[in-house]
C-alpha positions in Angstrom: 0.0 0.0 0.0 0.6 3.6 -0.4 0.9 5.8 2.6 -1.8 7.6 1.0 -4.0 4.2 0.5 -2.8 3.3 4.1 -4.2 6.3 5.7 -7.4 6.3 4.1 -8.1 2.5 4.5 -8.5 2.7 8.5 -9.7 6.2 8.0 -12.2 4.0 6.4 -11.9 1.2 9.1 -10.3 -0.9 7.2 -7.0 -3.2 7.9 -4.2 -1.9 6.2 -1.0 -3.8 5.8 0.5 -1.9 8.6 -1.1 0.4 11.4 -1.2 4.2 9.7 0.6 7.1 11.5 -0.2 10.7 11.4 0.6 13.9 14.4 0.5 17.2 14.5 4.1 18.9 13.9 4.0 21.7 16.0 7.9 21.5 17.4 10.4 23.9 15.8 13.3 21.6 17.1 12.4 18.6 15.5 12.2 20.1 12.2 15.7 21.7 12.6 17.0 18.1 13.7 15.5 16.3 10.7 15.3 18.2 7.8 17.7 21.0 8.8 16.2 23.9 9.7 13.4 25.7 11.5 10.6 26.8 9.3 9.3 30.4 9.5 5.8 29.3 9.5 4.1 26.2 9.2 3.6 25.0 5.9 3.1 21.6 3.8 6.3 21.6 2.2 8.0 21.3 5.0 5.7 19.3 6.7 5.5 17.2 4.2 9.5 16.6 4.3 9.4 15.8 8.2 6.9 13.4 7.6 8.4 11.2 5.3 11.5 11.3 7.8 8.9 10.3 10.8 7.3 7.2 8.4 4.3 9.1 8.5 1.2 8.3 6.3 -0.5 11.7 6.4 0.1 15.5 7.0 -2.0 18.5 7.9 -1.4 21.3 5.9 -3.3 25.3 7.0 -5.0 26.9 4.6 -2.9 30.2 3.6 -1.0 30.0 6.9 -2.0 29.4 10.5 -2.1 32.9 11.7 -4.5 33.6 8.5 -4.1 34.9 5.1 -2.1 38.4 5.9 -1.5 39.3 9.5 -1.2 42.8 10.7 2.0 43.1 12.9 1.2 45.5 16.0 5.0 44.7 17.3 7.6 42.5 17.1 5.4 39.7 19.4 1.5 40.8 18.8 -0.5 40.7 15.8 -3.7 40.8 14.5 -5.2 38.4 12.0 -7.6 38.9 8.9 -10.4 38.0 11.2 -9.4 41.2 13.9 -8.4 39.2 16.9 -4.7 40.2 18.5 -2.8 37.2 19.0 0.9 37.8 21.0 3.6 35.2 20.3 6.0 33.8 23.2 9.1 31.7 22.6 6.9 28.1 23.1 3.8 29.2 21.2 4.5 28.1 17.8 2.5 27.7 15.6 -0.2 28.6 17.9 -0.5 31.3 19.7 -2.4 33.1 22.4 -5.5 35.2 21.7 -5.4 38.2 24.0 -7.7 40.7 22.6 -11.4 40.1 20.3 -13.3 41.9 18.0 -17.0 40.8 18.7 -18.7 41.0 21.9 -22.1 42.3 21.4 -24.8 42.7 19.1 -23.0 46.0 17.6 -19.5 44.3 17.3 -21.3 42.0 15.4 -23.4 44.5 12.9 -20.0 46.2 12.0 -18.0 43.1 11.6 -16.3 42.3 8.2 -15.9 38.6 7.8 -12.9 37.8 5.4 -13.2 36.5 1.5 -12.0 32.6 1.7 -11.6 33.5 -2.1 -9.3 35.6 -1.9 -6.0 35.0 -4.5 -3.4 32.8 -3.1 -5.4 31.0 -0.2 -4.4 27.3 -2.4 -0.9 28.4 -3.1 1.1 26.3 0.1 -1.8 23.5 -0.4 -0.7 23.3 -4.4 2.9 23.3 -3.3 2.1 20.7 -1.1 0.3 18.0 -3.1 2.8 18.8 -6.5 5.9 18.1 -4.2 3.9 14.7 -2.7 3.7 13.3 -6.3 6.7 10.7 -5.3 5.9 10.1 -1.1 2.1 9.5 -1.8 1.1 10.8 1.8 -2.4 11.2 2.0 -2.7 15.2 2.1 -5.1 16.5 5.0 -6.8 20.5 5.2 -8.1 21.8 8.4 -10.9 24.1 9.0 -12.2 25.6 12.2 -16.0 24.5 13.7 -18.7 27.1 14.7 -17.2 27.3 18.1 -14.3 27.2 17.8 -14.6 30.9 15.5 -16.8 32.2 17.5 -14.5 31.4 20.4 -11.2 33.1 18.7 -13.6 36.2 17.4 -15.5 36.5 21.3 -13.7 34.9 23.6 -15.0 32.0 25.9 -16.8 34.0 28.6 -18.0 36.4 25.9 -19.7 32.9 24.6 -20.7 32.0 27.9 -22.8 35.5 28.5 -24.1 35.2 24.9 -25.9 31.8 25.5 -28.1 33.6 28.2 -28.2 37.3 26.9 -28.0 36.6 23.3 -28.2 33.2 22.1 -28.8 34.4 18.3 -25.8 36.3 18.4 -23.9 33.4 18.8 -25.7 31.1 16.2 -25.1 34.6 13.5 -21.2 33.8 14.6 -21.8 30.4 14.3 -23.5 31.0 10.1 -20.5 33.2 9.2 -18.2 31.2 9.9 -19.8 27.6 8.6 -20.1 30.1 5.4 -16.6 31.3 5.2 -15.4 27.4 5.5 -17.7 25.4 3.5 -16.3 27.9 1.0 -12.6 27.4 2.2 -12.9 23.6 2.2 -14.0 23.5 -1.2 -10.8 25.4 -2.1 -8.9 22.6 -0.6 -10.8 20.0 -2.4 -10.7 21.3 -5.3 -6.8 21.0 -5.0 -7.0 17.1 -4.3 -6.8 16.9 -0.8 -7.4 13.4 0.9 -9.4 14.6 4.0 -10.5 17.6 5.8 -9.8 18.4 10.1 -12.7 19.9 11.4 -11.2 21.2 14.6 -13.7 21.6 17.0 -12.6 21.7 21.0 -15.5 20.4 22.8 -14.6 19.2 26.2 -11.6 20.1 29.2 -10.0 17.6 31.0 -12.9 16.7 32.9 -15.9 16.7 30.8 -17.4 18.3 27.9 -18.2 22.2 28.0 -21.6 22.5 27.9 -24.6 20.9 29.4 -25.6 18.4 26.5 -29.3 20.3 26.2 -27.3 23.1 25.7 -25.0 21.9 22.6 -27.9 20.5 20.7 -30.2 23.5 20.9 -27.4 26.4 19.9 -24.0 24.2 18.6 -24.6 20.8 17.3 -26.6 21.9 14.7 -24.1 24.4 13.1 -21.4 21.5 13.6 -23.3 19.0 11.7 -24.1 21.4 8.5 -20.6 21.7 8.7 -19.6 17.9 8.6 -22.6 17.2 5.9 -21.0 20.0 3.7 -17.4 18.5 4.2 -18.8 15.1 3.3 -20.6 16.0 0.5 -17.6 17.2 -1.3 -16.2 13.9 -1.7 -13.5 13.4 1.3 -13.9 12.2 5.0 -14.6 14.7 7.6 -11.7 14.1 10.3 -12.5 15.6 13.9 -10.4 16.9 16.3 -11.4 17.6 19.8 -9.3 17.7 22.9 -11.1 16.9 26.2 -13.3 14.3 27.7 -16.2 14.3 25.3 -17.6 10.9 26.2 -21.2 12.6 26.4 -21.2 13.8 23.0 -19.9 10.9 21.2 -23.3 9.8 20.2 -24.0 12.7 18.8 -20.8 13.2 16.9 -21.9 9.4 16.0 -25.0 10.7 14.0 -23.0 12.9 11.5 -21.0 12.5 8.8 -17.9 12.4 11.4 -15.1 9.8 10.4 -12.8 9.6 12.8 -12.3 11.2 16.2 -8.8 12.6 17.2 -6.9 12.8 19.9 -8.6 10.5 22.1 -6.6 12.5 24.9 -5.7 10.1 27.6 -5.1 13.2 30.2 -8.8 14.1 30.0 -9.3 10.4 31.0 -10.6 9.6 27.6 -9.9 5.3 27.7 -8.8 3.8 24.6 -10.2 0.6 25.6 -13.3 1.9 25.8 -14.0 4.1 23.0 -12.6 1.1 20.9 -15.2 -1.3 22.3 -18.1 1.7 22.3 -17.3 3.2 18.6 -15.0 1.2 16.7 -17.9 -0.1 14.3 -18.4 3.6 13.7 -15.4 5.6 14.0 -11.5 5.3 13.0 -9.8 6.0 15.8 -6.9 8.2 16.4 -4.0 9.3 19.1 -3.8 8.7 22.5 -0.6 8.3 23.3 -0.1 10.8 26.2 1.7 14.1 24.9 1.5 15.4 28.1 3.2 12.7 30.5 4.8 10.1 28.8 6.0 11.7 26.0 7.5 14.5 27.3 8.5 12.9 31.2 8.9 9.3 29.9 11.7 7.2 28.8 12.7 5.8 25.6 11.1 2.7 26.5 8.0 3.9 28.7 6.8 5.8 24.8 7.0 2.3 23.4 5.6 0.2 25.8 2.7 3.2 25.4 2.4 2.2 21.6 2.6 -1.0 21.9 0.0 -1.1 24.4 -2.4 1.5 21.8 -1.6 -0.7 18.9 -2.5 -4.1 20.7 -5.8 -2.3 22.1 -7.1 -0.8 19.0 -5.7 -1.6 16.1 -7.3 -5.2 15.7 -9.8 -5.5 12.9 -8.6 -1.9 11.8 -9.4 1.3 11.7 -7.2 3.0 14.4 -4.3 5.5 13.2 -1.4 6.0 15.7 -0.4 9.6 16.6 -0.1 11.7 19.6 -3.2 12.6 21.7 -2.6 16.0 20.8 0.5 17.7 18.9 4.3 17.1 19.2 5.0 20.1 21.0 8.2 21.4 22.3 8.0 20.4 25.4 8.7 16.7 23.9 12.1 15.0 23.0 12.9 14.7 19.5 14.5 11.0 20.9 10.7 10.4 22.5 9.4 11.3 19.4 11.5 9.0 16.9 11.1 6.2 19.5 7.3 6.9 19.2 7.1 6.0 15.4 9.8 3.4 15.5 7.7 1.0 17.6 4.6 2.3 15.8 6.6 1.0 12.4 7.2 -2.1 14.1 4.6 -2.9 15.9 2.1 -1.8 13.5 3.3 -4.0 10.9 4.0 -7.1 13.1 0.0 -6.5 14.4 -1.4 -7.2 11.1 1.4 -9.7 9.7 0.1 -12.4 12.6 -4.0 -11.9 11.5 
């Protein structure tokens, strides 16, 4: 198989030859170590050349840059991007970084609000790059687009959203139509260069539960987020969700969209691989959690593969489980923990499927 066919076979639950692998490469250092130096941003080019070193199967590449299509630089560590929030940048922030200030907070913020064109020229030019320079690696080439919340949470703020559900529920569900409109547009952009898959990233829960009352979510989120996910789905490629947190009590709902897999699986918010294998493994593909926030970054060597054996023996039998972090590889985490992480994921995720 492919990488590219290997990706989208357990994406698909299906049993590839080996077990897929796939993270998000948010760790200046490890670029520098492997392909030689730091990028400036991140983009698929380079992403695409770390992955190949990391045996990956599949990358995630922004639209037009993380920090949006043309930032405005306030100083030399805050900016504002297209969509007016200020963002300040710290030395461990990359490539995400801190929201301090927001541009809607009331009905009148919201009146005078200019959403940006997702048409604007050059929005495809890092995804072209991307998928041209792929022709010979065949990774399977993923887009990511934001989820009513999570726009409305970068243009308001949480406790701005918070107020909103009791003061001004509609204002929210207008945030929540803008931005569904600007990225059903954006992810047919990305489509239409021949991506494999879309992100819909979409934080829904905190370490201890999900963020609001489920009531709640279905009368003013859910069905925003599933108009969404229809859209994506209807272009032609699988809808791939990520949401950090413990979001047990919305995985039925997420279950009754178009929603092919669920990412990170994050075993610090107590989500059990175990379980969510035995619950939704006949529905979703499963990917992640292997701990980015203990093992990898306190662990040894050996302590990160024992935790990838132990993820590959749980949930990669009868397919459709994808190995990766359960959230990023952030800097906080050895470059040696994160080679050893894909080393036993290359072994152990071929030997899995060689014995069936």
């Amino acid at each position: 198989m492919t990488a590219r066919e290997r990706f989208l076979t357990a994406i698909n639950r299906g049993v590839p030859d080996r077990v897929p692998m796939f993270d998000f490469l948010f760790q200046e250092p490890l670029f520098e170590r492997l392909i030689g130096h730091k990028p400036g941003s991140y983009n698929g080019p380079d992403a695409l050349e770390l992955a190949k070193k990391l045996h990956q199967d599949a990358i995630w590449v922004p639209l037009a840059g993380f920090q949006g299509y043309s930032p405005e630089w306030i100083d030399d560590k805050t900016y504002k991007d297209e969509w007016g929030s200020v963002f300040v940048r710290s030395e461990v922030s990359w490539p995400i970084d801190s929201p301090i200030r927001y541009p809607i907070s009331c009905r009148d913020d919201f009146e005078k609000y200019v959403c940006p064109d997702p048409l604007l020229p050059g929005r495809d030019l890092d995804l072209r790059q991307t998928i041209a320079n792929n022709r010979d690696s065949q990774l399977a080439i993923t887009c990511g687009i934001q989820g009513p919340l999570t726009t409305a949470w970068l243009l308001m703020g949480f406790e701005n959203i918070s107020f909103a559900l009791y003061d001004d529920p509609d204002l929210l569900e207008s945030v929540f139509a803008m931005s569904n409109d600007f990225f059903k547009k954006a992810a047919k952009i990305a489509v239409d260069c021949g991506i494999d898959g879309i992100w819909v990233s979409e934080d829904l829960g905190d370490s201890r539960s999900v963020l609001f009352s489920k009531d709640l979510y279905i009368k003013h989120f859910y069905p925003y987020f599933k108009d969404l996910v229809d859209y994506v789905d209807s272009l032609g490629v699988p809808a791939l969700l990520h949401s950090c947190g413990c979001i047990y009590e919305y995985l039925d709902l997420m279950a009754a969209t178009k929603i092919k897999s669920i990412h990170p699986v994050q075993r610090t918010a107590g989500m059990d691989l175990k379980r969510v294998k035995a619950e939704y493994g006949n529905r979703f593909c499963i990917i992640g959690n292997i701990d980015s926030s203990r093992t990898l970054p306190y662990g040894t060597e050996e302590e990160v593969r024992s935790e990838v054996r132990e993820a590959i023996a749980v949930a990669a039998p009868g397919g459709g489980y994808i190995l990766a972090s359960d959230h990023s590889l952030h800097d906080g985490i050895s470059v040696e923990n994160i080679t050893a992480m894909f080393d036993e994921g290359l072994k152990a995720g071929t030997a899995i499927y060689a014995r069936s």
